[in-house]
Structures are given as C-alpha cells and as structure tokens.
N, C-alpha and C positions, 0 to 999 in steps of 0.2 A: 512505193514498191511493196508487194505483197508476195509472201510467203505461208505454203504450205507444207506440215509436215509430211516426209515421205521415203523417212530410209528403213531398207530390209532389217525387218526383225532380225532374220536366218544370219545378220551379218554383225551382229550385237554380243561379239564373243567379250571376256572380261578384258583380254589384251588389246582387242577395237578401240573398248569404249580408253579404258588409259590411253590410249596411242591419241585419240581424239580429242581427249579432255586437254593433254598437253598441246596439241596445235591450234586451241584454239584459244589459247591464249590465259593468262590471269582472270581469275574468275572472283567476283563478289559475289554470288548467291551459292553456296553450300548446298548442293542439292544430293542426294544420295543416289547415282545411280546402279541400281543392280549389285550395290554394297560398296561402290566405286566414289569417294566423295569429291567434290569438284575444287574446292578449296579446304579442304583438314586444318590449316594451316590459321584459318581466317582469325584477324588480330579484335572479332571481337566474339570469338567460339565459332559455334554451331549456328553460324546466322545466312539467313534470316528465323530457320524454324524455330530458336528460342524466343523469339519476339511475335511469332504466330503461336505458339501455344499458352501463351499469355491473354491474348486475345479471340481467340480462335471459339471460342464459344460465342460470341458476337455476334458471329455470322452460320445463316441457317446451315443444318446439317442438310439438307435436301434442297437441291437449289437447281430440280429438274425443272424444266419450262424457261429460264432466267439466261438473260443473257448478260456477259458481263463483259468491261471493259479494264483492262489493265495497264494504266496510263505508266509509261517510264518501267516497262517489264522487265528490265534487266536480265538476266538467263532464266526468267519463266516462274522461278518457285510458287509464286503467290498464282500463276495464271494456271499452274498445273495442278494446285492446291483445290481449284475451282471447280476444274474439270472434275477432280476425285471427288465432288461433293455433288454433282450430275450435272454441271450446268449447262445447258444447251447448246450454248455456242458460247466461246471465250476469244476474246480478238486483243492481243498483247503490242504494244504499236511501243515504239523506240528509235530513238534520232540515233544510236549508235548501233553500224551494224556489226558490230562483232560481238555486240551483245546479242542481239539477232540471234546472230547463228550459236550461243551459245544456247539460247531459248527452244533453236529449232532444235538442235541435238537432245538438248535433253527429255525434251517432248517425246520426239521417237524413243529414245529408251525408256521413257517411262510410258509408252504406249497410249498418249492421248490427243489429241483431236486439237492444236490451237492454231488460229489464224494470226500471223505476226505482219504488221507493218511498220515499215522506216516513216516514223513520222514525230516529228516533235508535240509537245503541248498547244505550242501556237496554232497547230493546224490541223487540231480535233476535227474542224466544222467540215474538212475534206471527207471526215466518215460518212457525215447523211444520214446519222440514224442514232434514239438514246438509246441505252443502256438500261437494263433491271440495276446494274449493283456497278461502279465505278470506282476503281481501286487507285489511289494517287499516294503511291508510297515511297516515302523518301526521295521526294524530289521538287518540294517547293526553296528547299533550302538551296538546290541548285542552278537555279533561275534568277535570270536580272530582273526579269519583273513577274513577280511570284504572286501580286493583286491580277496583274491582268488574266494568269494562267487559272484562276478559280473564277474569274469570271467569264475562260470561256468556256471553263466547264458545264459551268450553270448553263450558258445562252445554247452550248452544242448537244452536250451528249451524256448528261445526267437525266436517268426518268426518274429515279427514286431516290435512291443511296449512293453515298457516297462514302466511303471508308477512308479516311485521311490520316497521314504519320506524314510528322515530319522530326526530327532533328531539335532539340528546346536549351536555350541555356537562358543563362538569367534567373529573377524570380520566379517560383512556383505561383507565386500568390497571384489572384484576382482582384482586381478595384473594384469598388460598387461606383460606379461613374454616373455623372448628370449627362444629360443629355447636349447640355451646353455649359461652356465657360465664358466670362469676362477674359477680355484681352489683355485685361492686367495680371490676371491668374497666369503663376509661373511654377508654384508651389506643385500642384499636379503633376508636371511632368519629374517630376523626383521621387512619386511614389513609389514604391518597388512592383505594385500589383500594376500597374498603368503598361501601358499595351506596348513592347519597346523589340523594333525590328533592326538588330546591329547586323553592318554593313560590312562585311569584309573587302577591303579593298586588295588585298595578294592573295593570300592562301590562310588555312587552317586545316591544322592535321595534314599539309605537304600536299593539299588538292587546291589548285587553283577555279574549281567550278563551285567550291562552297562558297557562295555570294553574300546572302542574306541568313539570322542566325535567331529566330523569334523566341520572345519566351513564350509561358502559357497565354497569357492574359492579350498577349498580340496574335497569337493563333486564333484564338476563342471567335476574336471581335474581328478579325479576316474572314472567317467564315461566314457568321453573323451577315456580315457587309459586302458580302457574293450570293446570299440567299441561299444558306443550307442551317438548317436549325438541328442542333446540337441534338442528339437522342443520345448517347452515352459515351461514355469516356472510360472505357476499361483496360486502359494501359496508359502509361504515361504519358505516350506520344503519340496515341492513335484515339482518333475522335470518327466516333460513326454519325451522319448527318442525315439528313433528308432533304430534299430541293424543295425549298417554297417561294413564292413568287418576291422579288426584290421589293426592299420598300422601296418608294421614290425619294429624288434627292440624293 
C-alpha cells in the first residue's frame, strides 16, 4: 500500500494538530510539530532527536540528488529529518499502519514531500530499486530473524550506505577473533568481547516484539557477514556502513 502526503496546510490550526495527535494514537517518535510535541512524555526524553543529534553530523548536510530509504520509519522523524537536508525523494515503508499515519501526519505539518509504504523488512525486493543512504533504525532488535533482514538489505535496496542503530546490551568490548577454531575450543565462547546475540523468549521492557538483544561485538560481525564495511561508529549504537560485495561462504 502506498501513501502520499496530502492534508491542507490552511487546515493545520494548533487545536487540529492536538486534536489529531491524540487520535492517532500513542506515539514513539517525539516530533515537534508547529511547537505541538507528539509524545512530551517519552520515558526516554526528547527521542528520537537526542539520539540524532549525537550523530547527525555523520550524515551530509546537503543530500540534494540522493535518494533515501527509511526501513521501519515509525512516525517519520528520521525520514523528515532527510527531506530537511534536500534529499530527493524519501520513501519511509512500515508494517504498522498506524504508524503510517502517524508519519503521514506529521509530514503534512511539517511541510515535506515523503512517500510511505505498508511494507515489512522481508519484502524490501517488492521496491525494485536501491537507495543513495538506507536508514534501518531500531529495528533489528525487533525481528526473529534480524541476519536474514540485513541480508536483504544488501541483495534489495542498499546502493551505498547504510546507517544502522540498534539497541546493544552485554559487553562493549570487541575480540580480535581467528578466523577459525578447533571443536574442542570451548573457552572462546565465554569471552566477554565474542560476538553474543540474547534471545528473548517473552518480553523486555513489557514489549513482547524485543526478540533478539546484541552486544557490540555481535553487531560489528553481523554486518561484516551481510556485506556492509563499517566506515564509522559515532554513537554508541549507530554504525554508518557501506555495501561491498559479500565474501563467499
């Protein structure tokens, strides 16, 4: 399903936008509009913009020409964030539509231009087409199978970059790993830096879609192992990459 923005300015009074912000429901992306905030409340501040202006120099300030892709957009922030830095065309796609329509709302009020589709991670390859810059934020931790979802990144709709956050607990640390082990080697897997993806089987934090919980060192090497080569890491949880061709095997 595909959505375009399309509501009257002339009808964006401050009592609208409240009146609209409450019907459409609990919101996780904090978006400002028109001085109007979507969630005040959010239990982890001013989020997501404190976690982009952490990072936010990462990514060009001029990013006219470029087209960009915002996998798991939730009400938009980061795809409207894009628009304001010129991008060409911005396509925000999302398996929940009441996120959707929070995206689509807040687009209109903040006056920009994005193309939203109902679509999951699984079924990028239905776009048909890569991407300049591919944003996949906070959402490998909400996926059963959070390897296959960055590999079909790589195979579908990644041309260049990829901007990646996810969620990290466990050790910070990295292992300098061999390329191989003996099967009697046991010791490795106890290191604190060794690459460790916990499983939630209910819930954490009262959300039963947090599935999977990586620390760094498992993130790193998930990447690594979908063909995106690490160009920097200027936040804690977000890794900018580049698409290069998969080794074999």
């Amino acid at each position: 399903m595909k959505y375009v923005t399309s509501f009257p300015q002339s009808a964006l009074t401050p009592e609208r936008i409240r009146q609209r912000i409450l019907e459409l429901g609990e919101w996780f992306h904090n978006i400002d509009l028109q001085g109007i905030s979507t969630a005040p409340d959010h239990f982890l501040g001013n989020y997501p913009e404190i976690k982009w202006r952490r990072f936010a120099h990462s990514i060009p300030s001029d990013l006219r020409g470029k087209t960009v892709l915002d996998v798991g957009c939730n009400a938009g922030y980061y795809s409207i964030e894009m628009k304001r830095r010129g991008a060409e065309r911005v396509v925000g796609i999302d398996f929940d539509p009441d996120y959707l329509a929070q995206a689509r709302f807040a687009a209109e009020v903040c006056g920009v231009d994005i193309e939203l589709r109902q679509l999951s991670v699984y079924e990028v390859g239905q776009l048909g087409e890569r991407f300049d810059i591919v944003l996949f934020m906070g959402v490998l931790y909400h996926l059963r199978h959070p390897l296959l979802a960055l590999d079909l990144l790589h195979e579908h709709v990644v041309g260049d970059i990829l901007v990646f956050q996810s969620m990290l607990r466990g050790s910070s640390k990295v292992a300098q790993l061999k390329d191989d082990y003996p099967f009697e080697e046991e010791g490795i897997f106890r290191h604190p830096g060794f690459p460790h993806l916990y499983f939630i089987e209910k819930n954490y934090s009262g959300d039963p879609t947090n599935w999977w919980l990586p620390n760094r060192s498992c993130v790193e090497a998930m990447l690594r192992s979908s063909g995106f080569e690490i160009l920097e890491h200027p936040e804690e949880e977000v890794y900018l990459c580049r698409r290069v061709e998969r080794e074999k095997g």
